[in-house]
C-alpha positions, 0 to 999 in steps of 0.5 A: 500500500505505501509503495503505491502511495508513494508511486502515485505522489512521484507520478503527479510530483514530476507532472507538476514539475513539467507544467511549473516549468512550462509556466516559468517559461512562458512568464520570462516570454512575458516579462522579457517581451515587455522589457523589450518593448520598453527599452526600444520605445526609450531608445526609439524617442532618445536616438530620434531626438538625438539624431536630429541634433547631430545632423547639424554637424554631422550628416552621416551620424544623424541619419543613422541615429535616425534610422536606428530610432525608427527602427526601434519605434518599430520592433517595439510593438513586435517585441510587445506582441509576445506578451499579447493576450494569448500568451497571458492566457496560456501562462496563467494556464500553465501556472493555474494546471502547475498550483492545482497539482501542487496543492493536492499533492499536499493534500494527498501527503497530509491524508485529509479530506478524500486522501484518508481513504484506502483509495488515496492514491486512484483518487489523487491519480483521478484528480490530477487526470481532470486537472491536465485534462482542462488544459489538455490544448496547452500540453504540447507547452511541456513536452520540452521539458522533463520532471525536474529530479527532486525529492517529493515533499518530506510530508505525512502528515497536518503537523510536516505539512505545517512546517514543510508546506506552509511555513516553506511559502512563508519564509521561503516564497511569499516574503521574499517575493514580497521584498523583490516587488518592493525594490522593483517599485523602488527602482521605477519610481526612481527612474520615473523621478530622475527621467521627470527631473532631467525633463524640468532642468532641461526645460527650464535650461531652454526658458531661462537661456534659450537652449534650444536644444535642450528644450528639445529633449522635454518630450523626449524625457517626457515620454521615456517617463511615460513608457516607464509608467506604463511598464511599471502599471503593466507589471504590477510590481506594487500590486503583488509586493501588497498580495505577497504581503498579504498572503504571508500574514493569512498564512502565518494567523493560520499557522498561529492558530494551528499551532496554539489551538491544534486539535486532533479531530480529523474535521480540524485538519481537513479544515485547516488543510483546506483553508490554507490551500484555500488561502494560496490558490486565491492569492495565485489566482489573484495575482495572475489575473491581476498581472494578465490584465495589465 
């Protein structure tokens, strides 16, 4: 019986390994796409700028700064295209099949709920089957990759399952994450601040002294800010520093709770169990959605 446990937990372990790396692929897609799309709409406003200025003392330089800001302004939109809607809807896909695994998995190691039962493990293998199945259209996106060798989660029961599980998401994912998006809205404001304040220096430069040239770069500078605006606004970074945030301390009341009220009934650990898989399938799903429809 154990072996066969064990066998259906490695099976469904090194299917959500795929899938996770999958979604991972399909998110630096994203992510870098729309870096791409940032740096060339910058360098496409500051080459153009810059090549109208250097044509006055050299034809040649100018043409080309020129031509390499058209060519940036279009190869932006092609950059930006590869985190278009379908590949947002196929990320959070993968990563939606990817958590879903995770999470009975969990589940199936701790023994609660439908996972108590001498059939535990045909019912993880089922469950895990209508989860694929759902997305059966993305799988040819894991076929690239292979199960990941890596040992299956050190849990057999709620308390492993409280240390390994929750406390793990606590400390190892959910803060730092939180701490990460916290310096990446640090850096663009930043940036968004030093873009606007060499705008005004600029612009008061050419009012004040009637630098022309100066002056000129004021739209420029202008819209680099823009363009920083926007990827910061499409990335999220503030939203999912506070949803990181969150998530961590409903994990942590959680863990609070179970570890000062802990009770022995089964009905007690399926609930805490479920709560917590509750609790971050939520702020999976949220963060997603929230980052899809930027």
């Amino acid at each position: 019986m154990e072996k066969v446990r064990a066998s259906a937990g490695q099976q469904v372990w090194e299917s959500q390994s795929m899938w996770s790396q999958a979604a991972d692929a399909a998110k630096r897609t994203i992510a870098r796409a729309r870096m791409a799309g940032l740096l060339l709409g910058i360098a496409a406003a500051g080459l153009s700028t810059a090549g109208v200025q250097a044509m006055t003392w050299n034809a040649a330089v100018g043409r080309s700064l020129v031509f390499l800001g058209a060519a940036s302004a279009g190869l932006a939109p092609l950059a930006a295209a590869r985190s278009g809607p379908t590949s947002l809807q196929n990320w959070t896909r993968l990563r939606s099949v990817s958590e879903a695994l995770k999470s009975e998995l969990y589940m199936y190691l701790a023994c609660v709920g439908v996972y108590r039962t001498a059939d535990a493990a045909r019912a993880l293998l089922d469950r895990a089957d209508r989860i694929v199945m759902d997305a059966a259209d993305l799988t040819y996106l894991t076929t690239a990759f292979i199960p990941v060798a890596r040992p299956i989660p050190a849990v057999s029961d709620v308390d492993s399952y409280a240390t390994v599980r929750l406390a793990g998401q606590i400390h190892d994912y959910y803060r730092p994450r939180a701490d990460l998006m916290r310096r990446r809205t640090i850096l663009m404001r930043r940036i968004e601040f030093t873009l606007a304040a060499a705008a005004a220096t600029l612009g008061a430069a050419g009012a004040a002294f009637g630098a022309e040239r100066a002056s000129a770069w004021v739209p420029t500078l202008t819209t680099m800010v823009a363009a920083v605006t926007a990827h910061a606004a499409a990335s999220r970074y503030a939203y999912q520093e506070i949803e990181f945030s969150r998530t961590a301390a409903e994990l942590d009341s959680l863990l609070a709770r179970y570890k000062t009220e802990c009770e022995s009934e089964a009905e007690a650990d399926d609930a805490f169990v479920g709560n917590c898989e509750d609790v971050i399938s939520a702020q999976n799903e949220g963060w997603m959605a929230k980052w899809s429809a930027a």
